[in-house]
N, C-alpha and C positions, 0 to 999 in steps of 0.2 A: 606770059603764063598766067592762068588764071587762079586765083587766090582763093581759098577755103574762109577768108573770114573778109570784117570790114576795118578797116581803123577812120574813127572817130575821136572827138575829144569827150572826154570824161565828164558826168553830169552827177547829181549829187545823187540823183537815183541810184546808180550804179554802187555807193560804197558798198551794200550790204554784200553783193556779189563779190567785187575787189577784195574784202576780206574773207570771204573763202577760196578767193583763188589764191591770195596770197600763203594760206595755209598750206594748199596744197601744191604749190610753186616749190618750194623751195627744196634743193640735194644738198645742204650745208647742213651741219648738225652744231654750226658754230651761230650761235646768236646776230643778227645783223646790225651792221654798224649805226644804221636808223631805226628804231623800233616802230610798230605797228601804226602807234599814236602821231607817232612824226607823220606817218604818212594820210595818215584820216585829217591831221591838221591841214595838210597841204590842200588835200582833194577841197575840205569846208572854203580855205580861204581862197578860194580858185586860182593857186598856180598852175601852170601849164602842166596839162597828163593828157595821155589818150590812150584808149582801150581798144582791143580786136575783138570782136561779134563775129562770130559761127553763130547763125541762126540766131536765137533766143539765149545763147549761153557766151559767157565774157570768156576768152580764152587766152586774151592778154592784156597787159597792162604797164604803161611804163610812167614813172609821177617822178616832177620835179621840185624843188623850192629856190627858188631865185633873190636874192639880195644884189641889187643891182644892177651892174654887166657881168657878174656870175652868176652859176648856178652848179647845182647838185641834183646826178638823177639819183633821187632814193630808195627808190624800187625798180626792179623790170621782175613782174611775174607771168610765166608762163603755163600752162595748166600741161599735164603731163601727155596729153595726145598730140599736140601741138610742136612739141618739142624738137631740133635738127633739120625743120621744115623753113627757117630764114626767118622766121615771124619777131624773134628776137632781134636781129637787124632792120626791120622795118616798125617798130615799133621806135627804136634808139631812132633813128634817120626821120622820122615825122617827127618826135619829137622835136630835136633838134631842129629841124625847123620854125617850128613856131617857138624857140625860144632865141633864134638869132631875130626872128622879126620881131621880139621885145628889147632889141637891144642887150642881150647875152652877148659876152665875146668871149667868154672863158667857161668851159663846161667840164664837170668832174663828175665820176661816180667812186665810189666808198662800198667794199662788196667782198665776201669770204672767196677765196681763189679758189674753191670749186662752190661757189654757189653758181642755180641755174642764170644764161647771160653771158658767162664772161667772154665767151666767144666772140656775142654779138657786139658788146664792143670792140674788141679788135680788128671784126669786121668793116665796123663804123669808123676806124683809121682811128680809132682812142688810144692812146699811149700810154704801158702796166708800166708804174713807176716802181719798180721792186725796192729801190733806195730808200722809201718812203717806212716810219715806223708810225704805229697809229698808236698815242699815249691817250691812256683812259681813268679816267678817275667817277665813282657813281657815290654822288652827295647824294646822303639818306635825309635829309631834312627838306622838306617839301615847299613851292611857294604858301600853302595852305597850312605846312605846321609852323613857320618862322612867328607870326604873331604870336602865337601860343605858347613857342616858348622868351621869348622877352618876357610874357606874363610871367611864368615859373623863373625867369631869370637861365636860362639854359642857354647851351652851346656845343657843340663837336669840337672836345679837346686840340690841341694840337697834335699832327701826326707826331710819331715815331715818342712820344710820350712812354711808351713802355718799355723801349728800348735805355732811355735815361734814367734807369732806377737801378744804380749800384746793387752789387752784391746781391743780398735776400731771394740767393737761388731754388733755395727748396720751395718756399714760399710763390714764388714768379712760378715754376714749373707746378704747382700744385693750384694755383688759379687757372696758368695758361690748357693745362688738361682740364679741369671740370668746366670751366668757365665759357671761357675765347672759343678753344675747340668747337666742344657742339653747337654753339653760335653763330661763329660764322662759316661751319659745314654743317647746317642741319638737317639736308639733306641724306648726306651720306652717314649723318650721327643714326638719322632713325633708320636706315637701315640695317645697322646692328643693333636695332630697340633701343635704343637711348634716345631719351627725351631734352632735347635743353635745357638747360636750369632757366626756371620765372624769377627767385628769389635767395639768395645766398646772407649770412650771416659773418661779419670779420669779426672776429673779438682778439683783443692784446691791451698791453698796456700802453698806456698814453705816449704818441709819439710814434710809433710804430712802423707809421706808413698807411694806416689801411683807407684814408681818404686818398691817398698818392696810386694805391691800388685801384680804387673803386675809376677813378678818371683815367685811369691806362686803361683798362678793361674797354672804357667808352673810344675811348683812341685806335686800341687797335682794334674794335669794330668799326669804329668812323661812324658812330652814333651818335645820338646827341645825349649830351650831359646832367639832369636835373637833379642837384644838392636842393631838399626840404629843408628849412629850417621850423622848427617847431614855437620858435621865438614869435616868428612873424606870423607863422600860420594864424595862430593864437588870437593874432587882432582881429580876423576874419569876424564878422557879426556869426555870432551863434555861437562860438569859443572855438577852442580847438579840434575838438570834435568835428564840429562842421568845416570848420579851415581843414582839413585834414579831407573830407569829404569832398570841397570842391576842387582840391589841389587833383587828386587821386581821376575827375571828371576830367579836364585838362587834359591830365597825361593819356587818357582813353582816345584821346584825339592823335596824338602822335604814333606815326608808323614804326618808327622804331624810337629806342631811348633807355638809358639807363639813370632810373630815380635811385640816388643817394638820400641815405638819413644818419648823420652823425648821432653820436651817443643817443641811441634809440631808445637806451634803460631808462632816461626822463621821460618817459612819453609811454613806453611798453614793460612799464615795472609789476610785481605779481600786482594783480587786484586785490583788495582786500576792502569789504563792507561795501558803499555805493559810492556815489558823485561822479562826479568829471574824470576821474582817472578811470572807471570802468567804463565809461562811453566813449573814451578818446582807444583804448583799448579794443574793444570794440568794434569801433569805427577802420581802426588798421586793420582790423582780421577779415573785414568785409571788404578794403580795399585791396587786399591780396590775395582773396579768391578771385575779382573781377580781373586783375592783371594778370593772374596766373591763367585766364581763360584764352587768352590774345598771342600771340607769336609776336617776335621782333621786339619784346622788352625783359628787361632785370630790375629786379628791387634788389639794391644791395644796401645792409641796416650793417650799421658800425658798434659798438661797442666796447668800452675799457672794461665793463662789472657783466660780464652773460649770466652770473647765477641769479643778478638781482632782477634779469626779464620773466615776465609772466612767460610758465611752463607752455601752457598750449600754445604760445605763440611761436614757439620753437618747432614742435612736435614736425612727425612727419607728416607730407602733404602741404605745409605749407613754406618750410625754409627747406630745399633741396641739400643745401651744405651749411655747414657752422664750420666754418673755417680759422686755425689761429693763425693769429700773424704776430709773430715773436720778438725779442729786441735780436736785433743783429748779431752773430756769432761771430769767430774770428776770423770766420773767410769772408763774409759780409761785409767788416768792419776795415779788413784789408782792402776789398774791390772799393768801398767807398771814400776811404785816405786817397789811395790811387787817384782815384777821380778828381779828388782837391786839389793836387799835387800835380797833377799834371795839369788842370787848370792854371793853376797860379807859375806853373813852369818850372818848377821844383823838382830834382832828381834829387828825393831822401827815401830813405830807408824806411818806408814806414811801421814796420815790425813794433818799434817801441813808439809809435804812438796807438798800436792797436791796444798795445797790453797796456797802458796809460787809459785807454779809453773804455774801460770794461763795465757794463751798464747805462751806456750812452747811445741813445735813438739816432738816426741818421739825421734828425733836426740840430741835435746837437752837435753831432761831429759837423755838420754846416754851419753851423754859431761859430766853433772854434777855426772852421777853416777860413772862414768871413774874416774874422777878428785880425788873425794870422795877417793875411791879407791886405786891409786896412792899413795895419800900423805900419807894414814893409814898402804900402803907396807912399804911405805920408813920410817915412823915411828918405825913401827917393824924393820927394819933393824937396825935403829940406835938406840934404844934403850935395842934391844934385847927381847925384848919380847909385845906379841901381846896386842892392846889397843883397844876393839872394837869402833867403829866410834857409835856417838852420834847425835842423829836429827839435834843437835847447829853444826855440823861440813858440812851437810847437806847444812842445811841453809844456811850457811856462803856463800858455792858454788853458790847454787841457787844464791843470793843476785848479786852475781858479773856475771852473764853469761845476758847477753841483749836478749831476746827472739826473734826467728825469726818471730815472729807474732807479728801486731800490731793491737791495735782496728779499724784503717780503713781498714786493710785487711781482717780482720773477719768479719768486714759487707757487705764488696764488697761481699764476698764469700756469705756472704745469701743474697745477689739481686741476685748474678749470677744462684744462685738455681733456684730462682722463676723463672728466663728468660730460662734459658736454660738446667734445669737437666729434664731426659726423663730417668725414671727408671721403 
């Protein structure tokens, strides 16, 4: 029977074509297990492919990558007039070919079960492993952004980081809405008009969580991490100012990432009169318009004092949220004992060590449960055999640890709500 096209092997001429056939190949509306780029790499480093020619126009294409005595076809595209005419099985069977004559003995293809093709393997006697689950994971840090961040000292937290943060539900649910959400669906965010947040604002008092916060956020986006510290910036030749400037250049470099700045009021305090504190000032208002121009990044600035920031560095336009993040209440302070307690293996009642623990940061309930801990090791060591720790042993801790909270810092924090949170 006489054929409507030619098959040939693939020449580098041909990519410009290949990529619009493969545009218009594809009945999947499921993303392909190779993306476009895998398949341009292949065509450059000339692994085995070959193309079908109707006349002057490419009307198939099927490309492989080989490691070995395997291989992978990563594409079969077919152009839409072509299609049910066999052209799919004789593109797989030439291929095939010239990849058992490179010494291939094992060949696989990876493909959405209605993408166009999957016939034509079946055809080709290829065997659908339906047993097969394909596990994916998409690292957002680039080989071109990894330098860059060692510079800034950066990283993509560990997963499930946000999952491990006791209690502080209202708080969790009120980043995980403004925050997380339109982030990582920004898609479907802007199509009910909502914009991402660039830049967000945490202010509480000391201890609080809200760096524990700023690195869950990067977690459950699987972004990368970058804490400023304004200490070091500082040595940058030019002062902080400029440190601050070339840090902000840096991050212009990364695809995605969330830049942390702990107690920001050192650095972003009102202005007043001239010098270094207005230029450093300054210098941040200009670096949070240029991030706020960019998609795929957060500035999130920390604070214990928000009244003592310069006003217009709050205003709108430029921090999306001024978010509080408060000392633990007693459902909080309960999820977080739990946590202890079941770590250390303890079935106690922890009711009275919540009310025992009243103005006490989740750092410190982690001091006393540490402590706890410790002494009930070295117990069992010395005695030789295990004594489970008792609420009274608890207590005892709790009694002697000074709390980082005091009653006037927990009311400052509810004036500071009223004046200045924007959730």
């Amino acid at each position: 029977m006489t054929r409507e096209w030619t098959l040939r092997d693939l020449e580098p001429t041909d990519l410009e074509d290949l990529v619009r056939l493969d545009d218009a190949s594809t009945t999947s509306k499921r993303e392909p297990a190779f993306p476009l780029a895998d398949v341009v790499t292949a065509t450059t480093d000339r692994h085995p492919a070959v193309v079908a020619q109707a006349g002057h126009e490419l009307v198939g294409a099927a490309v492989s990558t080989v490691q070995g005595d395997q291989a992978w076809i990563i594409r079969l595209a077919l152009a839409p007039q072509v299609r049910g005419r066999g052209l799919g099985s004789a593109l797989v069977t030439e291929l095939e070919h010239r990849l058992v004559a490179t010494g291939v003995r094992r060949i696989r293809a990876l493909l959405p079960a209605d993408e166009t093709g999957t016939q034509a393997f079946l055809n080709c006697d290829f065997a659908a492993r339906p047993d097969f689950v394909v596990y994916e994971k998409r690292e957002f840090t680039s080989p071109r952004a990894a330098p860059i961040l060692r510079r800034l000292g950066g990283a993509v937290p560990p997963a499930r980081l946000w999952e491990s943060i006791s209690g502080m539900h209202d708080e969790k649910r009120l980043i995980e809405r403004r925050l997380v959400l339109p982030l990582a669906q920004a898609e479907q965010a802007r199509a009910h008009g909502v914009q991402p947040p660039r830049a967000v604002m945490l202010f509480g008092p000391p201890g609080t969580g809200k760096t524990t916060f700023a690195r869950a956020v990067a977690s459950r986006l699987a972004w990368p991490f970058v804490e400023l510290f304004p200490s070091r910036l500082a040595g940058a030749d030019g002062g902080l100012a400029a440190g601050i400037a070339a840090a902000f250049d840096m991050v212009a470099e990364l695809d995605n990432v969330v830049v942390f700045i702990d107690e920001v009021e050192e650095i972003a305090a009102a202005r007043t009169g001239g010098g270094e504190s207005v230029a450093v000032v300054n210098e941040l208002l200009k670096a949070l318009v240029s991030l706020r121009e960019r998609e795929g990044r957060l500035l999130v600035c920390a604070t214990n004092s928000v009244s003592a920031i310069d006003q217009a560095f709050l205003r709108h336009g430029r921090f999306d949220y001024v978010l509080p993040i408060g000392p633990p209440d007693d459902e909080a302070r309960t999820a977080m004992w739990r946590t202890h307690l079941d770590a250390a293996g303890e079935e106690l009642d922890p009711v009275p060590l919540v009310e025992a623990s009243r103005h006490f940061t989740p750092a410190d309930i982690a001091h006393a449960a540490r402590t706890v801990a410790q002494r009930s090791f070295e117990r069992t060591v010395d005695d030789g055999a295990r004594r489970p720790a008792e609420v009274g042993d608890y207590l005892e801790v709790v009694e002697d640890i000074r709390p980082t909270l005091t009653t006037a810092m927990v009311r400052e924090f509810e004036d500071d709500i009223v004046a200045f949170a924007r959730t």
